[in-house]
C-alpha positions in Angstrom: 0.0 0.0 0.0 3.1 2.3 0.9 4.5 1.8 -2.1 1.4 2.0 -4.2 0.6 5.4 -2.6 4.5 6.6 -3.5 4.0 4.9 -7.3 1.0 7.0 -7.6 2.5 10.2 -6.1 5.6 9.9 -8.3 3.4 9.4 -11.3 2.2 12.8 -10.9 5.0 14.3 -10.3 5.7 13.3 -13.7 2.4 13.9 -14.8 2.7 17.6 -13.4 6.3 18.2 -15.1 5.1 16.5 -18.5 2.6 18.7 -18.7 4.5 22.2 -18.3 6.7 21.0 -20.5 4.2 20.5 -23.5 2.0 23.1 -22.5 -0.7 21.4 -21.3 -1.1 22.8 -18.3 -2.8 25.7 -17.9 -2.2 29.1 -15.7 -3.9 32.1 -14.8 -2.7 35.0 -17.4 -0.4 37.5 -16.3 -2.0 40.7 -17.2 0.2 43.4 -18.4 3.2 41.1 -18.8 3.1 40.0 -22.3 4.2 42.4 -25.4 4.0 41.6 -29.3 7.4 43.6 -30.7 6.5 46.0 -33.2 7.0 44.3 -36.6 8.7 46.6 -38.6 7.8 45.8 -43.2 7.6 47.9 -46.1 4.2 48.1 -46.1 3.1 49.6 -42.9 6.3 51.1 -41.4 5.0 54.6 -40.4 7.4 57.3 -41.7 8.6 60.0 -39.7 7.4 63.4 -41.5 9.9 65.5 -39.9 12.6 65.0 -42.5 11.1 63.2 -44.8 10.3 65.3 -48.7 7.0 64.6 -50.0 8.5 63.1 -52.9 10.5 60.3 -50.7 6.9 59.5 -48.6 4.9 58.8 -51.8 8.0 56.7 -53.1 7.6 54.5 -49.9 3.6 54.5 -50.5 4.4 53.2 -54.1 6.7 50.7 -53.5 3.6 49.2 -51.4 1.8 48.8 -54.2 4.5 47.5 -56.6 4.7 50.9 -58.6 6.6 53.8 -59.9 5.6 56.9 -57.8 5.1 58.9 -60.9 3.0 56.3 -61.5 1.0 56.4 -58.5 0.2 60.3 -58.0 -0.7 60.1 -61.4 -3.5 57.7 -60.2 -4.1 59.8 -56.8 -4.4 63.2 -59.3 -7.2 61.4 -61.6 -9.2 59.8 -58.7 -8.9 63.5 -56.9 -10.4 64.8 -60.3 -12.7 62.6 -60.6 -14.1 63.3 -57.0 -13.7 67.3 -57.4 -16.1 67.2 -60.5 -18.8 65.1 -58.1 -19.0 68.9 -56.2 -19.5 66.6 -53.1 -19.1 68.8 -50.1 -17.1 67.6 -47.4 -18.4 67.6 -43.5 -19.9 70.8 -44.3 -23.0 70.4 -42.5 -22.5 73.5 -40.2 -21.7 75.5 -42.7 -24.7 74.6 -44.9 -27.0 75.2 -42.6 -25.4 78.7 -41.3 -25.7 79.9 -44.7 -29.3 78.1 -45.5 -30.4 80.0 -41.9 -29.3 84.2 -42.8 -30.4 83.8 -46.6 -33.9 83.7 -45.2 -33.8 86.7 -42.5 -34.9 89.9 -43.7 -33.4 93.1 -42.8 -29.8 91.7 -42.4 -27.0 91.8 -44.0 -24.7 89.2 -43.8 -20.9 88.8 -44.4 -19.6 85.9 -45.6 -15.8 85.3 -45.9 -12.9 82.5 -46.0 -9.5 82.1 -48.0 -9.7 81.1 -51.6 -10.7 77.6 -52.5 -12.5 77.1 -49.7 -15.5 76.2 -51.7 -17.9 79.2 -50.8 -19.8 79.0 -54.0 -20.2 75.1 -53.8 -21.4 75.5 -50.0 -23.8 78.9 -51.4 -25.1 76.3 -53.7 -25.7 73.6 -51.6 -27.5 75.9 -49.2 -30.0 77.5 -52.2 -31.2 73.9 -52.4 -32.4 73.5 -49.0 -34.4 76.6 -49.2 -38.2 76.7 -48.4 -40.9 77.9 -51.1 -41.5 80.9 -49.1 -38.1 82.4 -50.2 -37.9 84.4 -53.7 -33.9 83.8 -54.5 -31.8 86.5 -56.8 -28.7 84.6 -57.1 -25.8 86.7 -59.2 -22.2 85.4 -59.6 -19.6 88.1 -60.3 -17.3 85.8 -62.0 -19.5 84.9 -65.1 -19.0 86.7 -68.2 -21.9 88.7 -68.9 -21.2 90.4 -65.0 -17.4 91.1 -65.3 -16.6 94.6 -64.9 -20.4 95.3 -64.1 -21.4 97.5 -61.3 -23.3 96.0 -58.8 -26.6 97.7 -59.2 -26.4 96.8 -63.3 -25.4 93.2 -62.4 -28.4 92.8 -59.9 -30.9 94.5 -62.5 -29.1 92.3 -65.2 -30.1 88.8 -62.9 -33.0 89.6 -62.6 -33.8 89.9 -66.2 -31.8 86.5 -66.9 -33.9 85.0 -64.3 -37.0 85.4 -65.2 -36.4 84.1 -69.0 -38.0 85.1 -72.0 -42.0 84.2 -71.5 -41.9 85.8 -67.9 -39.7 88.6 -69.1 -42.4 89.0 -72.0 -45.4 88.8 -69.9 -43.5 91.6 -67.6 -42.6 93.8 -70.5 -46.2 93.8 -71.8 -48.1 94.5 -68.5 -45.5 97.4 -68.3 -46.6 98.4 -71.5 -50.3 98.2 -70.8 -50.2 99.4 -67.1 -47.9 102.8 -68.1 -50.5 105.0 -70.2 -53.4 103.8 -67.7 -51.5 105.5 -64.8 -50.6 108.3 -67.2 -54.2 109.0 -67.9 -55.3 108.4 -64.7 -53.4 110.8 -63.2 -54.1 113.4 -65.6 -57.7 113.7 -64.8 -56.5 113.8 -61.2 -54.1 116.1 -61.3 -52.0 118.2 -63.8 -47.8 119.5 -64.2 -45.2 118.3 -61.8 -47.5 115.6 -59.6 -47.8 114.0 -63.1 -44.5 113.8 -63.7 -44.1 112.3 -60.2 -46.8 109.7 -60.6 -45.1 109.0 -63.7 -41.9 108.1 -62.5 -43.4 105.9 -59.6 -45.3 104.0 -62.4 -42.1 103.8 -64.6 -40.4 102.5 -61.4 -42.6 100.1 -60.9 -42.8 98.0 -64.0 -39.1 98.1 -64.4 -37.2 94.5 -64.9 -35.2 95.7 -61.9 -33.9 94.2 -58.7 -36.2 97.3 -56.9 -39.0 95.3 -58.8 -38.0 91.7 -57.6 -38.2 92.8 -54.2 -41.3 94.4 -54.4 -43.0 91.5 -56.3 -41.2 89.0 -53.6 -43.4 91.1 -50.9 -47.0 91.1 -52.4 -46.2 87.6 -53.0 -45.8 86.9 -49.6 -42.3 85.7 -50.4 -38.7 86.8 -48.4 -37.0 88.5 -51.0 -32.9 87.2 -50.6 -30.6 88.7 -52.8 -27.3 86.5 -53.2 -23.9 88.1 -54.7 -21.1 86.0 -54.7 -17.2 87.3 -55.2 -18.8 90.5 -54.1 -15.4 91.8 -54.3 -15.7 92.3 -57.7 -19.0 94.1 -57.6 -17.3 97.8 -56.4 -15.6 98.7 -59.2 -13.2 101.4 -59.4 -12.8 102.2 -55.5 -10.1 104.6 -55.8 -11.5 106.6 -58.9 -14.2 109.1 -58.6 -16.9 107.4 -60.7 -16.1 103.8 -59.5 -16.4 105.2 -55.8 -19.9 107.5 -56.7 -21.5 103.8 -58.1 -19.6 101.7 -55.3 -21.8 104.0 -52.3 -25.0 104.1 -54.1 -25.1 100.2 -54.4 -24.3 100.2 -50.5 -27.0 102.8 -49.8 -29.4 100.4 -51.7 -28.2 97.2 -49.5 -28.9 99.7 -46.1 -32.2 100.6 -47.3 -33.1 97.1 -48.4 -32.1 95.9 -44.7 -31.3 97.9 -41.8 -33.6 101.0 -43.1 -36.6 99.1 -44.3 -35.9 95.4 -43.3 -37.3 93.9 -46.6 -34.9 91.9 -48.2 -32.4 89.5 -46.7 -28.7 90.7 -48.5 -25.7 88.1 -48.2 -22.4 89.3 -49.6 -19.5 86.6 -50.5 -15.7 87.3 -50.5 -12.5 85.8 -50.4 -10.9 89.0 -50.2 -10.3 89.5 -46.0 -9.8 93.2 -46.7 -13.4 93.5 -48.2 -14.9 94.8 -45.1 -12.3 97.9 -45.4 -13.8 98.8 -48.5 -17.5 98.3 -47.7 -16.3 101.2 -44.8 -14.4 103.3 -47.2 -17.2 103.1 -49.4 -19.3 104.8 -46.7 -20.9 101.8 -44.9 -21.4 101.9 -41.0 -20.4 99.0 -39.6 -23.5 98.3 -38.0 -25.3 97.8 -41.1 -23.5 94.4 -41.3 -26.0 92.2 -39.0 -23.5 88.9 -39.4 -20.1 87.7 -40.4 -19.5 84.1 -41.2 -16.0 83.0 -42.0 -15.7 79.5 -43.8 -13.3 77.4 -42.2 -11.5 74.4 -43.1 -12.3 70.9 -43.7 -11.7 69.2 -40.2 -8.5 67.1 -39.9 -10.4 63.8 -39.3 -12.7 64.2 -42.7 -10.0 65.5 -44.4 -8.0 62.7 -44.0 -10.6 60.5 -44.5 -11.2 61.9 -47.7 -7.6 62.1 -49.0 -7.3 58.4 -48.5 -11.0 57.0 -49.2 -11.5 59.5 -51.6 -8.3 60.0 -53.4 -6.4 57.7 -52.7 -3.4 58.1 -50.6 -1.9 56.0 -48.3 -2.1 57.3 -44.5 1.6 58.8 -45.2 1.4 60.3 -47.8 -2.5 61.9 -46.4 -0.7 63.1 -43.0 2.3 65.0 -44.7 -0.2 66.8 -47.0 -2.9 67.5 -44.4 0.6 69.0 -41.8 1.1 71.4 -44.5 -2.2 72.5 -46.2 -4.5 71.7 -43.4 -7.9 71.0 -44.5 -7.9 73.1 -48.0 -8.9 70.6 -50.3 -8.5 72.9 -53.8 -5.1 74.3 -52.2 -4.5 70.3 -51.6 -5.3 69.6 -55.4 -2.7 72.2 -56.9 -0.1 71.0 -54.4 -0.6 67.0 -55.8 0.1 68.8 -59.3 2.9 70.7 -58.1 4.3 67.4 -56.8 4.0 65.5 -60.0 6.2 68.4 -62.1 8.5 69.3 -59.3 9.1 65.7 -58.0 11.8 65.7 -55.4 12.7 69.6 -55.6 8.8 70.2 -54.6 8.4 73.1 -52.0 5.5 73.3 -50.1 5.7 77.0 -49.2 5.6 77.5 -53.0 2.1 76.2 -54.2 0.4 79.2 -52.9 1.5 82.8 -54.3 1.0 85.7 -51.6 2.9 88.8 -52.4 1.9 91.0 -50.0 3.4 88.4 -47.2 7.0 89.9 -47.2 5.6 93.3 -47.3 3.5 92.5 -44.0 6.6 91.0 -42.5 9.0 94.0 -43.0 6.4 96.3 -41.6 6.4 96.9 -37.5 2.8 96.8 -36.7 1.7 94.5 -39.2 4.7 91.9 -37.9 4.0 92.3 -34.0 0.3 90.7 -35.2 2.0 88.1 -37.4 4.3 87.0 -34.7 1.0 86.3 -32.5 -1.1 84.7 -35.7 2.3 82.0 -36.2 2.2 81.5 -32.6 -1.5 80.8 -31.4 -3.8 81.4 -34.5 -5.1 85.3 -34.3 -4.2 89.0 -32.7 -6.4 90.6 -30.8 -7.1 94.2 -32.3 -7.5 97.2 -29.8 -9.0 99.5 -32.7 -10.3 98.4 -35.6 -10.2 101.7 -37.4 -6.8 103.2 -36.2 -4.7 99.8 -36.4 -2.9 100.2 -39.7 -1.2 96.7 -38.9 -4.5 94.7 -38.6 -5.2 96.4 -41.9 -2.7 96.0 -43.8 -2.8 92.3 -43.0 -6.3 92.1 -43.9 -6.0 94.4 -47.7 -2.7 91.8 -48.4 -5.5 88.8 -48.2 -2.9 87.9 -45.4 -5.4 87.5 -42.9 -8.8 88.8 -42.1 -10.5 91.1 -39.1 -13.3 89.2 -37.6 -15.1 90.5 -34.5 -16.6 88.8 -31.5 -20.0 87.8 -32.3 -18.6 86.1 -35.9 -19.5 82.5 -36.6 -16.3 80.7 -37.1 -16.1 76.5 -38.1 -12.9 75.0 -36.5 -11.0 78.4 -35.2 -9.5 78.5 -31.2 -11.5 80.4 -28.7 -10.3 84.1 -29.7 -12.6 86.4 -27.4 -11.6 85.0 -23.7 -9.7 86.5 -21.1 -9.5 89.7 -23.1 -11.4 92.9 -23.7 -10.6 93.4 -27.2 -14.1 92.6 -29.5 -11.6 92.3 -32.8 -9.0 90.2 -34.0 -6.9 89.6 -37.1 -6.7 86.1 -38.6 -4.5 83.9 -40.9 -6.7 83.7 -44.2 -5.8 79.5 -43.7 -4.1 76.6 -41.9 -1.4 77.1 -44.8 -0.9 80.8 -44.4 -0.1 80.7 -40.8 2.8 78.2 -42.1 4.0 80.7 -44.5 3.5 83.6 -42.0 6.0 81.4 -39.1 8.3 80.2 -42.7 8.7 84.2 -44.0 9.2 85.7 -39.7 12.1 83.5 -40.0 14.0 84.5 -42.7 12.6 88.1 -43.4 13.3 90.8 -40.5 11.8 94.2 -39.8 12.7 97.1 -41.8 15.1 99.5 -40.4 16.8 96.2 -38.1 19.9 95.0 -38.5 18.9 91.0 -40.1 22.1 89.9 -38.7 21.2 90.3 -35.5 20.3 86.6 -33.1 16.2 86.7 -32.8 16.1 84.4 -29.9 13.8 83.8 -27.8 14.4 82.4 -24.4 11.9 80.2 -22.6 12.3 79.0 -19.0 9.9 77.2 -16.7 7.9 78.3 -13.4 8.2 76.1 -10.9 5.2 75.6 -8.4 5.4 78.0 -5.2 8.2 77.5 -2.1 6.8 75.3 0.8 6.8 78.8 2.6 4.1 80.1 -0.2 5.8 84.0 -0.2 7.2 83.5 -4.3 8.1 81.4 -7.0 11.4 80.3 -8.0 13.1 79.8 -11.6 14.5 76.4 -11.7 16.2 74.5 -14.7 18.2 75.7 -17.8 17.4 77.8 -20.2 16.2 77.5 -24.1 16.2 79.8 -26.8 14.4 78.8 -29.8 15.6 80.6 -33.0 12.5 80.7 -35.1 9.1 80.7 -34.6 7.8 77.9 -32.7 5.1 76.3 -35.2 4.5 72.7 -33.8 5.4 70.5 -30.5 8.7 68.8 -32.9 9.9 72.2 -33.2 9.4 72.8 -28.9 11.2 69.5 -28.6 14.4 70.3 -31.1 14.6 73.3 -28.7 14.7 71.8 -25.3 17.3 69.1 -26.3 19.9 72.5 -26.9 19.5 73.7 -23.3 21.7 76.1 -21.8 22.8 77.1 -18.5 21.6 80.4 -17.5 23.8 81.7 -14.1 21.9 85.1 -13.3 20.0 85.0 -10.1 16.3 84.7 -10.4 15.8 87.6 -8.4 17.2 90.2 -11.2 15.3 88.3 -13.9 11.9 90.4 -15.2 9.2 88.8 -16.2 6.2 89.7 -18.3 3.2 88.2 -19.2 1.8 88.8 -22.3 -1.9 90.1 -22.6 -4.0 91.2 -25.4 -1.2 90.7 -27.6 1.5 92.7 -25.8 3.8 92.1 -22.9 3.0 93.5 -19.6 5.3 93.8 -16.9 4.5 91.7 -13.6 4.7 94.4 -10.4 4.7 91.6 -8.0 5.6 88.1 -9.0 5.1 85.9 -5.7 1.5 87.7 -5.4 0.7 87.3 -9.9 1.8 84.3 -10.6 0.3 82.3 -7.8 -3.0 81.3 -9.6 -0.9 80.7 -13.1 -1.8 77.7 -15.3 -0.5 76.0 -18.4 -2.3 78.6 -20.4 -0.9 81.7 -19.7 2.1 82.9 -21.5 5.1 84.2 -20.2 8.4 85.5 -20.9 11.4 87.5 -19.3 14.3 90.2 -19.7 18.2 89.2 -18.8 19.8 92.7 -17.6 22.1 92.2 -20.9 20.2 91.4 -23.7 17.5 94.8 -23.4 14.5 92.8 -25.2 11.8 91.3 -24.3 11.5 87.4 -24.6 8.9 85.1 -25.0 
């Protein structure tokens, strides 16, 4: 029995060692213990984009798919064609609807701007559609041929003739023709001289093919007369001459009257020019006649990838590198792919979009100080509106626009918190704020010496001393050369720190606010509440220049 009992015991011993050995035997898992290393092929390595050309990335996406990379943009540029012509409107929704929503209000004006390509007149279009039978629409495009170099009064009265084509316009001409010696003759046996010449001219008025006479007929109809003018830009001709300016004030006259003086119509006015609102004031229009501003944003970066690769084509590579430098511009997009393809590995980014009035901006004092803050966060908060040359400047160069609080913006930072200023000065896109940080590196104020260093030093607050009286500086000291414009940029900096020996206590420091730098009086009592947020910088005794 003894040794049965030890047989059977030694048998499972074996049992129990057989079994680890094979892997028969089975454990509880050890969470958190077991990693799958990375595997590293051709086809799904993922490409670092800080030094890699655009040329080398859509090499590496067409050697995954066993083709020349001539080869595959060619096949990315037709599919992107192909999809442009479909006019599909990309996570536009917002937009769409803003637009839909202020064509129908009567009495307001409304503003609506965004950078080139942005496709306004595609979203303008989409919006018409969605319109209610209860809305009369006067729809005129600068750009076609028949309005170029048109007023914007003639265009208007030329729409609505176009619109109503030739039986309505017929049946309008012959009840004009009818209706005028009827009035005539009625007021002659009423009255005699200069009251029928008056009733004259109100009968003339009235049977006009005019855009007065759209309106009208919109309101008896019980319709909301909205009057659409797209690239309005082009529709004040001749702002500096005398004639040009005369025609330019009487069309905005018309607009007040039709909105803010009578409230009949509903007016929307579409630009890609930023500087337009400038000229609607110089043109003698209060700014309170404008009732809304809608700037047209961007594509959002999730849709916008999803449509370069679902859409057009591109591998997730080649979609990021494109989407880090033209954000979510999908015409800009389109011209860079064709840059690509004639340029191939000497393609520059900064060179697909033409800006001349950039280095001009850049050169000039006040226009820069509001560049440096655009590069740096996204806007610039204005203090004046009318008296800021800078801001102005900007906005005339199609650099940036002036937006104030109160706009409707798709995709733009919180502007108007934690400051008192009601206007700020915007990048006219993702890309220009690239080219903006690109040009305040190599371009320098005028009058300044461009061989002098530009750093700027950054150093980090510690939390308050245990005894809660002030804050010390602790660590080394960066300077960043250029313009910081992403977190790789932050990091290349930090890895070149330097040793800074001056005493905390002589070190000033200013926090910046509203777009300037403002000297802290008391920094143990200031900087107490401080958070990641807020921005600060500070003076050593030898360099003289504030630092951010």
């Amino acid at each position: 029995m003894r040794n049965g009992k030890w047989r059977h015991g030694h048998n499972a011993i074996w049992c129990l060692l057989l079994a680890c050995g094979v892997g028969c035997f089975v454990a509880p898992a050890r969470v958190g213990l077991y990693r799958v290393r990375p595997q590293r092929c051709q086809a799904c390595l993922r490409l670092s984009l800080k030094n890699v050309s655009f040329w080398e990335v859509a090499g590496a996406a067409a050697n995954a798919t066993n083709s020349a990379t001539g080869s595959y943009l060619e096949e990315v540029n037709r599919t992107a064609t192909k999809f442009l012509q479909s006019r599909a409107a990309v996570d536009r929704e917002d937009a769409v609807a803003n637009l839909s929503k202020h064509m129908t209000i009567q009495g307001k004006l409304c503003l609506v701007l965004g950078g080139r390509n942005l496709g306004k007149t595609l979203l303008k279009e989409k919006a018409i559609s969605r319109l209610k039978a209860n809305v009369n629409i006067l729809s005129v495009d600068m750009r076609d041929a028949d309005m170029l170099g048109k007023g914007l009064m003639t265009a208007l009265d030329l729409q609505r003739q176009n619109s109503l084509g030739w039986a309505r316009l017929a049946v309008e001409v012959s009840r004009a023709i009818i209706q005028l010696p009827v009035d005539y003759a009625l007021n002659r046996i009423r009255g005699a001289g200069a009251a029928a010449k008056e009733v004259l001219d109100v009968a003339v008025s009235r049977h006009q093919i005019n855009v007065n006479n759209f309106i009208s007929q919109s309101i008896s109809r019980r319709k909301i007369p909205s009057i659409i003018i797209d690239d309005a830009n082009l529709a004040l001709p001749g702002i500096t001459g005398e004639d040009g300016s005369a025609a330019a004030k009487s069309a905005l006259q018309a607009i007040t009257k039709w909105t803010k003086q009578t409230g009949q119509a509903s007016v929307m006015m579409i630009s890609s020019e930023f500087g337009y609102p400038f000229r609607l004031l110089a043109n003698g229009l209060a700014l309170s006649t404008i009732g809304r501003v809608i700037v047209i944003g961007e594509v959002p970066k999730y849709d916008m990838l999803k449509m370069l690769q679902e859409d057009w084509g591109m591998d997730a590579d080649l979609a990021n590198i494109f989407y880090k430098y033209f954000g979510g511009d999908i015409y800009t997009t389109k011209q860079a792919l064709d840059m690509l393809m004639d340029k191939k590995d000497k393609f520059n980014p900064f060179a697909v979009v033409d800006c001349p009035g950039l280095p001009s901006c850049v050169e000039d004092p006040e226009a820069r100080a509001h560049l440096e803050n655009m590069a740096k966060q996204g806007f610039s908060p204005v203090r004046n509106v009318k008296t800021d040359k800078g801001a102005r400047m900007i906005a005339e160069e199609n650099v940036g626009g002036v937006i104030k609080e109160g706009a409707i913006t798709f995709g733009l930072p919180d502007i108007f918190t934690n400051t008192s200023c009601e206007w700020a000065v915007i990048p006219s896109s993702y890309h220009m704020r690239l080219k903006i940080a690109d040009k305040l590196k190599n371009i320098f104020p005028s009058g300044t010496d461009a061989t002098a260093p530009r750093a700027v030093w950054v150093r980090q607050l510690s939390k308050p001393r245990k005894d809660g009286k002030e804050f010390e500086l602790i660590g080394n000291a960066f300077k960043i050369t250029a313009s910081v414009v992403d977190v790789d940029d932050l990091k290349e900096a930090i890895e070149k720190k330097e040793k800074l020996t001056i005493a905390a206590s002589k070190i000033d420091v200013y926090r910046q606010k509203d777009g300037g730098w403002v000297k802290e009086e008391k920094m143990s009592a200031s900087l107490r509440d401080t958070d990641e947020a807020d921005c600060y910088g500070f003076v050593l005794p030898s360099a003289g220049v504030a630092s951010a």
